[in-house]
N, C-alpha and C positions, 0 to 999 in steps of 0.2 A: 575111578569113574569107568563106566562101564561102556567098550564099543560097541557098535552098531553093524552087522552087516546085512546088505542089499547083493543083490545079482553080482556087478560089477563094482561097486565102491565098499570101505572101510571109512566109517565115522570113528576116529580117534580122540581123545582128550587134547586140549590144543598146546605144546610145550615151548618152550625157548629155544630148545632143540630143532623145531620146524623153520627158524630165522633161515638161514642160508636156501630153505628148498619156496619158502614164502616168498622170499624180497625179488628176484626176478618176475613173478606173476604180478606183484602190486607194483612194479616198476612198469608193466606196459600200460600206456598209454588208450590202447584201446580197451582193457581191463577196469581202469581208474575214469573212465568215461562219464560214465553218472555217478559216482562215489560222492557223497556229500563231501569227503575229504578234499575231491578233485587229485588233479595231476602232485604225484608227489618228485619235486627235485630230484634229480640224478642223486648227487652230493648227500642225498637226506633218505633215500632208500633203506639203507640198514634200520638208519636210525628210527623211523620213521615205521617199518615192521616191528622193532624188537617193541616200541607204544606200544602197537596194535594187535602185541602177543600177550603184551601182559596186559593189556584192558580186556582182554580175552578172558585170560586167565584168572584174574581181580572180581569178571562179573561171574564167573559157574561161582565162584568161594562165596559171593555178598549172595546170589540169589539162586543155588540151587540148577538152573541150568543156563545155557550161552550156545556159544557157535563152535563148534566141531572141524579140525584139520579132518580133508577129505581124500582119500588113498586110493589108487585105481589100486582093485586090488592086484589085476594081471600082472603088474609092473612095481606092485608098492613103492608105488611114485606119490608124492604128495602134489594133489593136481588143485588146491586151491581149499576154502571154508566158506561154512554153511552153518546159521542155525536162528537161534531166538536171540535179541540184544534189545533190552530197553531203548528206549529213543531219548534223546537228554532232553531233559527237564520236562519230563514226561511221565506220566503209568503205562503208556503203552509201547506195545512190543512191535518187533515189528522182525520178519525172516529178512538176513541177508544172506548173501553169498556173493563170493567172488570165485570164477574158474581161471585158469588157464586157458587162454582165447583157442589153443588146440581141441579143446573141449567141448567148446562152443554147440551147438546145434543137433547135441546128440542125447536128448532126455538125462542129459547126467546131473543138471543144475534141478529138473525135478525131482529124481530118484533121491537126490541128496537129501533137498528138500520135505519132501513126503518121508524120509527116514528120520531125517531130524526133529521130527513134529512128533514121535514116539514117546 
């Protein structure tokens, strides 16, 4: 799969290997805020990431594209994902993303955004 890059981020192919730098992001509370998922358990974090790496990973294989682990590049930090995801029991697609609430407010959830739509 081919990355992506913008100014300040790296669009990467999403792996099992992003577990451990993932599950802190989708553990905050304020991250998981409007997530249809809602708040995920302390206890269910890992578990609960490594799902949502490989529904990740399950949807670019069934339809060709999905959501992208998202890298500053300064730092090659993985600072959250971004991209296209069917909506269940649906045709329609729909961009999500989630950052790293350090991220917050600084055109990084567009940048992603507008790259991922490539």
């Amino acid at each position: 799969m081919p990355e992506i890059e913008t100014a300040r981020l790296l669009l990467n192919a999403v792996t099992p290997q992003d577990l451990d730098e993932l599950a802190p992001i989708l553990s905050n509370p304020a991250v998981m805020r409007y997530s249809p998922r809602g708040l995920i358990p302390k206890d269910q974090v890992k578990e609960v990431t490594q799902q949502t790496l490989q529904f990740f990973i399950t949807h670019w294989q069934q339809h060709g594209f999905g959501v992208w682990a998202v890298v500053e590049k300064a730092t090659v930090k993985l600072i959250g994902h971004c991209g296209l995801n069917f909506l269940p029991n649906s045709p329609e697609v729909e961009i999500l993303y989630q950052l790293d609430k350090t991220y917050w407010n600084q055109g990084i959830a567009s940048e992603a955004t507008k790259a991922s739509l490539r």
